[in-house]
N, C-alpha and C positions, 0 to 999 in steps of 0.2 A: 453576497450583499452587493445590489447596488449603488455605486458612486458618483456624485456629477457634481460638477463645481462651476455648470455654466451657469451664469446669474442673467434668468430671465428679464426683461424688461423691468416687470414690477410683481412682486409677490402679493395674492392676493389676500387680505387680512380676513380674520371670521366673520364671517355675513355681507363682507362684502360683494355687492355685484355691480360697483360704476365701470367694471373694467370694460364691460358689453356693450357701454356708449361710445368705445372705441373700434370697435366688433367693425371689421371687413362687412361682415355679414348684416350688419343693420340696414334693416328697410328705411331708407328715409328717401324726401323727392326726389334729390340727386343724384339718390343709390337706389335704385329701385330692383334688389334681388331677391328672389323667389324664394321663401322659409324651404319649402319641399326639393328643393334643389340638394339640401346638404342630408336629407333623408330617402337616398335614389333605393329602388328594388335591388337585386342582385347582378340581373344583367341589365341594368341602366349605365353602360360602362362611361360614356358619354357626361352623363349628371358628374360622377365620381373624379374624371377628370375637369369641370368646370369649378367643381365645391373648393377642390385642392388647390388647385390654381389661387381661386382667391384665399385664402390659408394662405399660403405662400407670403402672400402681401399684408399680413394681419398683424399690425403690431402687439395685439395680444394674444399670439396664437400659443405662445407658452401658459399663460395665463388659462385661455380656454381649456386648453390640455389636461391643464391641473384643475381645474374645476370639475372637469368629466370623468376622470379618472377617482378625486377626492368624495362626489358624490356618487359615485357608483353607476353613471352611465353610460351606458351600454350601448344605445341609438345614435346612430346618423354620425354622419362626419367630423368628428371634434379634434380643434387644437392641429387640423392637418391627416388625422390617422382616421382610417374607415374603424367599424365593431371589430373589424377582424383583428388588424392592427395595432388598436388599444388592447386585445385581450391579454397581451401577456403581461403587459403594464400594470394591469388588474392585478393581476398574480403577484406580482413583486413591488407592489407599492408600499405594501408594510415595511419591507426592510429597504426603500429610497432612502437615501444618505446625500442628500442635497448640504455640503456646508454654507451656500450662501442664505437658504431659509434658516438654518444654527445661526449664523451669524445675528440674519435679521431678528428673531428672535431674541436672542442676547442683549440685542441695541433697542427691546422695546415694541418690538411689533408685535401683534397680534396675527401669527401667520400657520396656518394648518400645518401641521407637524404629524410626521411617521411616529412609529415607535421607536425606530431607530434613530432617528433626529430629536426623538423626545429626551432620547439617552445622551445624545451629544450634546444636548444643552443643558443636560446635569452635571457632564464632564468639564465642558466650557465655563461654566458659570462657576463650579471649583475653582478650576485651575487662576480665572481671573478674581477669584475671592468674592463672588456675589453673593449677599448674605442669602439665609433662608427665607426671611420675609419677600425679599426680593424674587427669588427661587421658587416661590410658591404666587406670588403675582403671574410671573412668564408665563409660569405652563397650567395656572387655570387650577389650583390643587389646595388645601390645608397647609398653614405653616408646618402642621404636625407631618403631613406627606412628607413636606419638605426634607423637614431634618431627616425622617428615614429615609430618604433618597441621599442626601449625603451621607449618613451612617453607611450604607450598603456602599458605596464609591471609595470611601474610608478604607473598607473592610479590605473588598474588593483589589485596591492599588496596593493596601498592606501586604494581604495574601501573594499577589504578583510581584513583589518587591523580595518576599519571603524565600518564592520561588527561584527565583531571578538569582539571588544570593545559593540559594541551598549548589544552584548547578553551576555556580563559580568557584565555590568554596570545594576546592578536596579532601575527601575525608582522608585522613591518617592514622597509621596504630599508635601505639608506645612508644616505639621508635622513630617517630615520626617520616617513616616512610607512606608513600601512598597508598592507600590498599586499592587491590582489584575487585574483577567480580568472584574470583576463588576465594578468597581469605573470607568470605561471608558464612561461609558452610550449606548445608539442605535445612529445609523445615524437616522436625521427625514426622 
């Protein structure tokens, strides 16, 4: 599982796209750079290092990142990384574990979420006593989801608590000595 706790600029909320009027890359009078510049052929090695370069200076270049990644694209230069790049990002996106998007989340944002950040905000929102109604605003879902998402967290932290105990606890016989693995006997 991927983990990162660097907190980008600004997390991009659902449907939002004003981050792009910050965009290195915006054509305007005073910027006048070429859309096809960050979409170079293979041996355009030249384009590839101009694209990045400006990336570099992109105050939303986390932001693009996660956008390309989030919608599943696959073209041209984004956020800094060529298609090649991005590819393994592709791959391991489902289990990103960003806690500062948990956080954001938490505090009320509407911010694209993993499945595993989906999970960290059902653990957070526990541990900080967020009720269900609440619970079920954050992440977009039924009250009724809700409480089964706490039910299974319930369950879940029981069982591990269960466990946790069973392998502290030494079993003992009669005598209260501790028994080993012999004193168990064979299955017939």
């Amino acid at each position: 599982m991927t983990t990162t706790t660097i907190t980008p600029a600004r997390h991009r909320s659902l449907g939002d796209h004003t981050w792009q009027d910050e965009a290195v890359c915006q054509r305007t009078e005073y910027n006048p750079v070429d859309p096809e510049l960050f979409f170079p052929e293979p041996d355009e090695t030249d384009k590839v290092v101009t694209a990045k370069s400006l990336c570099v200076q992109c105050p939303v270049r986390r932001t693009c990142l996660d956008a390309a990644l989030e919608g599943g694209d696959t073209h041209g230069i984004r956020g800094g990384l060529t298609e090649e790049e991005r590819g393994l990002l592709h791959e391991q996106l489902a289990e990103r574990l960003d806690y500062s998007r948990v956080n954001a989340t938490v505090a009320g944002r509407d911010v694209h979420l993993t499945k595993a950040e989906r999970r960290a905000v059902v653990h957070a929102a526990y541990r900080h006593g967020v009720t269900e109604q609440r619970l079920a605003w954050l992440l977009k879902i039924t009250e009724e989801h809700a409480q089964k998402k706490y039910r299974e967290l319930r369950r879940a932290l029981r069982n591990r608590d269960l466990e946790q105990s069973a392998e502290t606890t030494p079993s003992l016989n009669a005598n209260g000595e501790r028994l080993g693995r012999d004193d168990f006997g064979t299955a017939a």
